[in-house]
N, C-alpha and C positions, 0 to 999 in steps of 0.2 A: 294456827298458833295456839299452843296451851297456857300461854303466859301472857299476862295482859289486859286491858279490855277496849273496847271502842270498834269500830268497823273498819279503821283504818291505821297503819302503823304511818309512820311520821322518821325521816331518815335524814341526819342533819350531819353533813359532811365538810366539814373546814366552817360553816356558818353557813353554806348552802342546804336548803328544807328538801325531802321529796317527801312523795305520799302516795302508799301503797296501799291495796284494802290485802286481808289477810291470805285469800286466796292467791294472788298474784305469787305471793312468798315463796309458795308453797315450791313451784315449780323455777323460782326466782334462777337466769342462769351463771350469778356469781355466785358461788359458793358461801362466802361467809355470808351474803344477806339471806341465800335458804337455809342457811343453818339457823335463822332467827327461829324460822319455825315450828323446829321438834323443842326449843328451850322449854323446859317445866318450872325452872327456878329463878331469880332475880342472878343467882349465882350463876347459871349455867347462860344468860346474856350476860356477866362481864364479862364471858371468858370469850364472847365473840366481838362485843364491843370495848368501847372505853369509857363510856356510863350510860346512864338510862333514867329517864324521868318516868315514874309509875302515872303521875298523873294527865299529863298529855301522850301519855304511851310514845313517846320520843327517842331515838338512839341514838345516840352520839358518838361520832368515829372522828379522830383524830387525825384526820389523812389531809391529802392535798384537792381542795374542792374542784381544781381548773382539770384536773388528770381523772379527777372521778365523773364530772358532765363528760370527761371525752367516751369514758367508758358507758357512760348510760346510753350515748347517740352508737355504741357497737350492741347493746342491747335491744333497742328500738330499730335499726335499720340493718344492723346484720356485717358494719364496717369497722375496725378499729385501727386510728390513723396513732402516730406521734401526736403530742400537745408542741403545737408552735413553739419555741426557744426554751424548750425544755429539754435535760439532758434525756438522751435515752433510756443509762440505766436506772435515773429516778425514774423513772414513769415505766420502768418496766419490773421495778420491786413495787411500784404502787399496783400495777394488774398481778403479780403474784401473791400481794395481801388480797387481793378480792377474789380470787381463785382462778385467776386467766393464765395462762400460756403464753409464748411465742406466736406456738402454733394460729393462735386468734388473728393475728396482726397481717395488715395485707401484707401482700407479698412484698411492696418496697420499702417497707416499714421494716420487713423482717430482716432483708439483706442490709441495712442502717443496722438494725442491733446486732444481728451477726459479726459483722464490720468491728465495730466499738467496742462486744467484747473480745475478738480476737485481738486489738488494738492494745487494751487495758487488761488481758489474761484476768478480767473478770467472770466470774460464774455465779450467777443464782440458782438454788436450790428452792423448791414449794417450801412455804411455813410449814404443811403439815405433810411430809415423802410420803412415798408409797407405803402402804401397811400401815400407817399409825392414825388410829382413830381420831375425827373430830374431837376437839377438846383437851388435846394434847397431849402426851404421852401415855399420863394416866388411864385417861379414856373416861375422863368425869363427863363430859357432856355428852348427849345420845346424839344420834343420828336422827337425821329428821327422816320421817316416814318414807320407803320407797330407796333412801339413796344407796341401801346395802346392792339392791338387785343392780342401779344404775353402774354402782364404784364395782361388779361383777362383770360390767358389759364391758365396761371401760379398760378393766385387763385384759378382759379377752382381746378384743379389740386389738390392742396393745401387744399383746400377745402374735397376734396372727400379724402384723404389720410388721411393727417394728423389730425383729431379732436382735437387737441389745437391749428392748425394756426388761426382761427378766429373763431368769435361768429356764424358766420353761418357753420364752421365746427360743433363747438359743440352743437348746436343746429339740425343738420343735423344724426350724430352720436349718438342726445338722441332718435331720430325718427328711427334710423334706429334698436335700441337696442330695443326698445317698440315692433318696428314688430317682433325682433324675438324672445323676449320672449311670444309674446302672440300666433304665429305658433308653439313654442315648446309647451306651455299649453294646445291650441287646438290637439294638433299631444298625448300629453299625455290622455286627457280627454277623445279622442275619444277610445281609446282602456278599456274605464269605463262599463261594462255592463250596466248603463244606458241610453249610449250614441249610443250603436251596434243598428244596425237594425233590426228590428222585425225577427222573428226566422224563417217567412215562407219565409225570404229573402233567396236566398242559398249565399253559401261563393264567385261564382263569380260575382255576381250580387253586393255584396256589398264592392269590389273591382274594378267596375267600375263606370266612374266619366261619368254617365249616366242625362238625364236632370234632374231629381227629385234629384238625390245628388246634383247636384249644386247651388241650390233653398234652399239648407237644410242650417243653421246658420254655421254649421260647413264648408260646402264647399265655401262659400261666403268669409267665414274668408281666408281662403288659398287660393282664387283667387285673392283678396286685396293682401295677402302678398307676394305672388309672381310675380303681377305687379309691387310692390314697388321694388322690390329685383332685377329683369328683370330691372327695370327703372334707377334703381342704377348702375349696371352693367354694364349698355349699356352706360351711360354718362362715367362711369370712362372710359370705351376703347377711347370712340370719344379723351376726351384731354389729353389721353396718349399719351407720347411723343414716343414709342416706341412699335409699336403695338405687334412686336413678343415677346420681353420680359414681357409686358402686361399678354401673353397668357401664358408663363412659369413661371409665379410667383407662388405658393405655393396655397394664401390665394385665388388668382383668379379663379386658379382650383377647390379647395372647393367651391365656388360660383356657377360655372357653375355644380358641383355634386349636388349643392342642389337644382338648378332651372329646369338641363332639367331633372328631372323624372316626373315631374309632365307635361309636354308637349310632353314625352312619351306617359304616361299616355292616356292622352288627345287622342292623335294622334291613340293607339293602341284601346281605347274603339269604337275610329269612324269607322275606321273598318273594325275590330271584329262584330262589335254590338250588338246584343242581343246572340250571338252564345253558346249554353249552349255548345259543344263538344269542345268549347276552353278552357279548363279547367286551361290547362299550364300558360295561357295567364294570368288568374284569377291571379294564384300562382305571376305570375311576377310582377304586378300590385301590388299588396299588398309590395311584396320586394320593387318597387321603392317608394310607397309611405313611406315607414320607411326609406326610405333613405333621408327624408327629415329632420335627429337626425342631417347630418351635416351645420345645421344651425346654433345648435350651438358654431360651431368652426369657424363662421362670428364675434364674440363676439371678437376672439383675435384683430380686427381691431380698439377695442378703448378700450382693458385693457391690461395693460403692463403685467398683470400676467402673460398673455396667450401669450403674445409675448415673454419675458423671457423664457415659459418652449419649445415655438419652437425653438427660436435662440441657446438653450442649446442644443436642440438634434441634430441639425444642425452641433453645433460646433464641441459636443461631439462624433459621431457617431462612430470614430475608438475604445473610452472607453465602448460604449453600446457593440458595436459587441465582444469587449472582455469579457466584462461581459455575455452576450449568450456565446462564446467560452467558456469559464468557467464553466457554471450552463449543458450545452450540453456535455460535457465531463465525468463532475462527477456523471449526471443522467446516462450516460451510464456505467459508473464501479460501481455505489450502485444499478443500478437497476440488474442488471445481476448477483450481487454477494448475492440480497436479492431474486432474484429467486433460485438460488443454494440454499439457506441455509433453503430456507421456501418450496421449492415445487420440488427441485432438487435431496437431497441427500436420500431420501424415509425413512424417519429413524422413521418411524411409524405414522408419522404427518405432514400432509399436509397441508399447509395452500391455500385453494383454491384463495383466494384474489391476490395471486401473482403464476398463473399459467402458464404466461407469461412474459418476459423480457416487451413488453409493456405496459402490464396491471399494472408492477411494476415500470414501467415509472412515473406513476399518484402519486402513494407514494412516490417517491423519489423527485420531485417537492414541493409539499404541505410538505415535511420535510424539505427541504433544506430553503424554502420562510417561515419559524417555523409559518407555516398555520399550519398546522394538526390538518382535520376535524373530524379523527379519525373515516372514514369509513372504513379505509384497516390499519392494525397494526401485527407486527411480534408479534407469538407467540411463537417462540423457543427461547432459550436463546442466540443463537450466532447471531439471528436476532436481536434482540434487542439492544445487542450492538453495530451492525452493523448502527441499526438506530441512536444510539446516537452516534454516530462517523460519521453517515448521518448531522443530527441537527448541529454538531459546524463546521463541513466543508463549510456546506452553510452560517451560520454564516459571516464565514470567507471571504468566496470567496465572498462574495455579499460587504464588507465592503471595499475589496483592489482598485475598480477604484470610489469609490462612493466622494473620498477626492477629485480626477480630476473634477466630475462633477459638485462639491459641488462652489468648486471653481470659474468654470466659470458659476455656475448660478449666482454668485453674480455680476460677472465683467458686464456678461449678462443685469443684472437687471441694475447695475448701467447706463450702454451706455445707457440704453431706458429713462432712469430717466431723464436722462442727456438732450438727443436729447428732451424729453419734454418738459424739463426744456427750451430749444431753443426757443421752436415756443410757449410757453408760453411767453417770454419776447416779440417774436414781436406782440403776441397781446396785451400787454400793450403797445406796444409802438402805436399800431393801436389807443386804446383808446387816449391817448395822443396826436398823431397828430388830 
């Protein structure tokens, strides 16, 4: 801090005291208390506080003291709940005067505010949007040391995440959506008979990414796209803030399934190299390149659709597991009782189709999901009713947890709507400043 003297600053919030030494500040993770920092002038602390005693080096902040302890106990333990019988959006303009987010709040806190303001078609905006310097629009007070690089990280970031925080997200998101729809068309095309290689090729040879495949229109295309993809990747790790949670995120792990087979690939043709007795090699090669379909599950990263139907399964998981409970159960009492009836009691007629409990596994599924392809069908009569007592069971079972899931798909959809709805206003408000 250039402003001040003593070892220690003194931060006095509604009539509650804290006490910081100068260092602390420096990297402080509310925003207005590090902005005390870079102040140089008695002037450029009021414009972060509401006054200041020179002589006990004291600040004084006009806020709510019971909502600012809740925020110190998220600064010290890394949690930030609601203040008991407090409304939500007061205490949620008291964390955006201290420089907090949504994003901060656990997760049941945050579906509470979402909630309230979809309720109240309230919205808050930061004191200071994107673009506009500390200290107000002017731009009278400086930035305390370092935060230019951090507030550089933090768009990037932004940037590569979210495609509605600014125009170079969604500009960046229609680039990244073009590459992968045009790797799925290529990845589709090439399995066209006019697209295979000539017939004197054998099947390993046109499974490795040899130099003449790579020269070919088609291989060039998937060298581009997986540099873009590789290139995309590599920058969201660098300004991630968290590099092991980085690696355990969902959508990360599908990135890295879709980039390294193809540098298998690569790696296993160099080699292998022309070795025709690698045969196996061939076969794996071909498997990793189809594993290049989950690119299109890169797409959930800028359509809520597909964000929605993960965060459902996410949420849902105990409802799916019961529902397999369910369909796992009743396949095992119809499949066992249409082998008895059809291929068990010998009463002159066999029905070879179900000579097995799990060969009568396959009809008992495609009855219950009212598929039925009608390749395997009971021909005795107590079969039959057996299957139409199969048919409204599955009905049933499948309809009992579908209302749980039905449900948080919507609450699902709404949070994403919502959270878009966010970083959409601060890019209006980017336009604006």
């Amino acid at each position: 801090m250039n402003f001040g003297r003593g070892p220690s600053v003194v931060l006095n919030v509604g009539g509650t005291r804290y006490s910081f030494s100068r260092e602390v500040l420096k990297d402080f993770p509310l925003r207005r208390v590090s902005r005390l920092h870079g102040c140089l002038s008695e002037q450029d602390v009021l414009e972060v506080c509401d006054d200041y005693d020179r002589e006990r080096n004291e600040y004084f902040f006009d806020r709510h003291s019971e909502a600012f302890g809740f925020i110190m106990l998220y600064v010290r333990h890394g949690h930030l709940r609601f203040v008991p019988h407090m409304c939500e959006l007061s205490f949620y303009n008291e964390m955006i005067y201290w420089g907090l987010e949504g994003s901060h709040l656990d997760y049941c806190c945050q579906r509470r505010l979402d909630d309230r303001m979809s309720e109240t078609c309230t919205y808050y905006t930061a004191e200071e949007p994107p673009g506009e310097p500390p200290g107000g629009p002017g731009g009278k007070g400086r930035r305390p040391p370092g935060a230019e690089g951090g507030k550089w990280l933090e768009r990037m970031r932004r940037t590569f995440e979210e495609p509605t925080s600014s125009v170079a997200a969604q500009v960046l998101a229609t680039v990244s959506i073009l590459f992968v729809i045009v790797s799925m068309v290529v990845l589709c095309a090439s399995t066209l008979p006019e697209w295979r290689a000539p017939e004197n090729r054998s099947v390993e040879e046109q499974s490795r990414y040899t130099a003449e495949s790579v020269r070919e229109p088609s291989g060039i295309i998937e060298a581009i796209c997986i540099g873009w993809f590789t290139a995309e990747c590599i920058v969201r790790f660098i300004v991630s803030k968290n590099k092991c949670e980085f690696v355990r995120r969902p959508l990360n792990i599908i990135d890295l399934l879709a980039i390294t087979p193809y540098y298998i690939s690569v790696l296993m043709t160099v080699f292998t190299g022309e070795n025709s007795q690698l045969q196996r090699a061939g076969v794996t090669l071909r498997v990793l390149r189809m594993m290049r379909i989950f690119w299109v599950i890169k797409l959930a990263r800028h359509f809520i659709g597909l964000q929605t139907l993960g965060l459902t399964l996410k949420r849902c998981y105990r409802e799916m597991v019961m529902l397999l409970v369910f369909i796992c159960v009743a396949m095992a009492i119809f499949s066992a009782l249409s082998q008895l009836l059809e291929n068990g009691l010998d009463l002159g007629t066999k029905n070879k189709d179900y000579a097995s409990i799990p060969a009568a596994c396959w009809w008992v599924i495609i009855s219950m999901t009212t598929v039925g392809y009608g390749d395997m069908c009971p021909i005795t009569v107590p079969g039959r009713i057996l299957g139409g007592i199969c048919v409204v069971s599955g009905i049933v079972l499948l309809a009992l947890p579908i209302t749980f899931i039905y449900h948080s798909f919507v609450q699902c959809y709404h949070e994403l709507k919502f959270r878009s709805a966010r970083y959409s206003r601060s890019l209006s408000a980017e336009f604006l400043n």
